[in-house]
PLY file of the C-alpha trace (Angstrom):
ply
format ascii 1.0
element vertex 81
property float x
property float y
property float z
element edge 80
property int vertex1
property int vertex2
end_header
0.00 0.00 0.00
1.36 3.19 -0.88
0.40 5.57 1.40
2.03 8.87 0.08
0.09 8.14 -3.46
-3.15 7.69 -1.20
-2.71 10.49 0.37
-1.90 12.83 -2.24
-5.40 11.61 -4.18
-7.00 12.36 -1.10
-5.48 15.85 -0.84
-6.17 16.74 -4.88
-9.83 15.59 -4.63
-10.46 17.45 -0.88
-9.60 20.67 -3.05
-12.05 19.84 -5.46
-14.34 18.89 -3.27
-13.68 22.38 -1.13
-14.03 24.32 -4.41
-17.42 22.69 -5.11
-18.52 23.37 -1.97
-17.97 26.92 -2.45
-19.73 26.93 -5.65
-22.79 25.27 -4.08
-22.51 28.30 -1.01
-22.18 31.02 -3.66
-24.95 29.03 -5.70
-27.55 28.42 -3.15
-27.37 31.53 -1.22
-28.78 34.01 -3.84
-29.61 37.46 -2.35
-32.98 37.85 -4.63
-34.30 34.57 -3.22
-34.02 35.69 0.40
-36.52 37.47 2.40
-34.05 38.68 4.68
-30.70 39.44 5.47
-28.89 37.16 8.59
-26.28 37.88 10.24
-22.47 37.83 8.68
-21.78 35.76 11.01
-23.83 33.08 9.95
-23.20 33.57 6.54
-19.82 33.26 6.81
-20.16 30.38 8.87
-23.01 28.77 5.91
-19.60 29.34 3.67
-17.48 27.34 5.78
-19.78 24.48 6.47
-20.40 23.90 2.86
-16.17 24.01 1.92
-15.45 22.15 5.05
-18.11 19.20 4.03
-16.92 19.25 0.52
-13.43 19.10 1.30
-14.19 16.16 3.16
-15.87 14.04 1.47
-13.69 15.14 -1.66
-10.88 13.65 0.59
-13.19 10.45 1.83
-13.40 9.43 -2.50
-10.25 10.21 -3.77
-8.49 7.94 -0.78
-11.34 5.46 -1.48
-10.71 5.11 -5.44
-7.17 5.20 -5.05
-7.23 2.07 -2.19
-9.17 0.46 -4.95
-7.21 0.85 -7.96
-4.05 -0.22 -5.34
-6.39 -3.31 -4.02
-6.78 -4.21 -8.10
-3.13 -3.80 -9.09
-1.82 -6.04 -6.14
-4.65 -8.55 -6.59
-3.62 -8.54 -10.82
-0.08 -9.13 -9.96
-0.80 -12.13 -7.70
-3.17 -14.02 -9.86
-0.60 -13.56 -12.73
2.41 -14.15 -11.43
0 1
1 2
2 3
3 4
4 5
5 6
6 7
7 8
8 9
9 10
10 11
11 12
12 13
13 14
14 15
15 16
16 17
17 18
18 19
19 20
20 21
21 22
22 23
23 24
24 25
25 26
26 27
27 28
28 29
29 30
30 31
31 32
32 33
33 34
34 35
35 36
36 37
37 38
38 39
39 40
40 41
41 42
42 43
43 44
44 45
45 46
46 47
47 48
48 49
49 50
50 51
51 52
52 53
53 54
54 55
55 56
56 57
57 58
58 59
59 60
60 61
61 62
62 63
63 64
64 65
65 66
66 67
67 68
68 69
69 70
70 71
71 72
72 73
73 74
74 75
75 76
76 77
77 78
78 79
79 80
């Protein structure tokens, strides 16, 4: 197992996964659709649960898919050695 590798998938896909996030904040947090205007401090906070949640879960696949592609490549070179 490779664990640098795993790690740096995890890392590339938690900043994808952070920079989604944001878009969905910016995206679902339109001004004309509100009614009213709360508090900077919760919108700031909105902001960071919505990168922080992204950038997890970006992390959570990328170390996922890259285990599996390592799981395939050492079960490949077993069955055809």
């Amino acid at each position: 197992m490779n664990v640098r590798l795993l790690l740096f998938s995890g890392m590339v896909t938690a900043l994808i996964g952070a920079a989604t996030g944001l878009a969905i904040s910016q995206i679902e947090r339109n001004p004309s659709q509100m009614t009213y205007k709360p508090a900077h401090e919760y919108q700031s906070m909105y902001k960071k649960y919505w990168v922080i949640t992204g950038a997890i879960a970006g992390f959570v696949m990328g170390a996922a898919v890259q285990r599996v592609r390592q799981l395939k490549e050492e079960r490949d070179q077993e069955l055809y050695k």
